[in-house]
C-alpha positions, 0 to 999 in steps of 0.5 A: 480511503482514497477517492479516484473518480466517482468510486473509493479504492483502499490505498495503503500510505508508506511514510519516508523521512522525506515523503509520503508515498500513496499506493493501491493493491493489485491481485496478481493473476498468477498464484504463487503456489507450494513451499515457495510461497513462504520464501518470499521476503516480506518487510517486517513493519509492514501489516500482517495482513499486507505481508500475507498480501504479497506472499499471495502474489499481490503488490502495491502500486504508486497512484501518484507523484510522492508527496514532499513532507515539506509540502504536506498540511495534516489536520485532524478531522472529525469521522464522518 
């Protein structure tokens, strides 16, 4: 979860070898439909349910600059 004012947003994070990359979903309003739904191409590593997300006709969105890995401090905390 990622905190964008007062409400939280489901994000999904996209891990380079350089930077890590923080984006949203957006519903695409219109539907792909019929047999063609199944030839989207969808990257194989991602989730199964964000394959079915896009295949849908959703598509992620970058909330904000990459973040350099050099640059990034990760710390393992206790779940709230």
């Amino acid at each position: 979860f990622f905190s964008e004012s007062t409400r939280l947003l489901d994000v999904y994070l996209f891990l380079f070898d350089d930077f890590l990359l923080i984006t949203k979903i957006k519903r695409n309003k219109k539907k792909y439909g019929g047999s063609d739904a199944g030839l989207i191409p969808v990257c194989p590593s991602l989730t199964p349910e964000l394959q079915s997300f896009i295949r849908d006709g959703g598509f992620c969105t970058v909330l904000d600059q990459p973040i350099p890995l050099d640059r990034l401090a990760l710390k393992n905390v206790d779940p709230v």
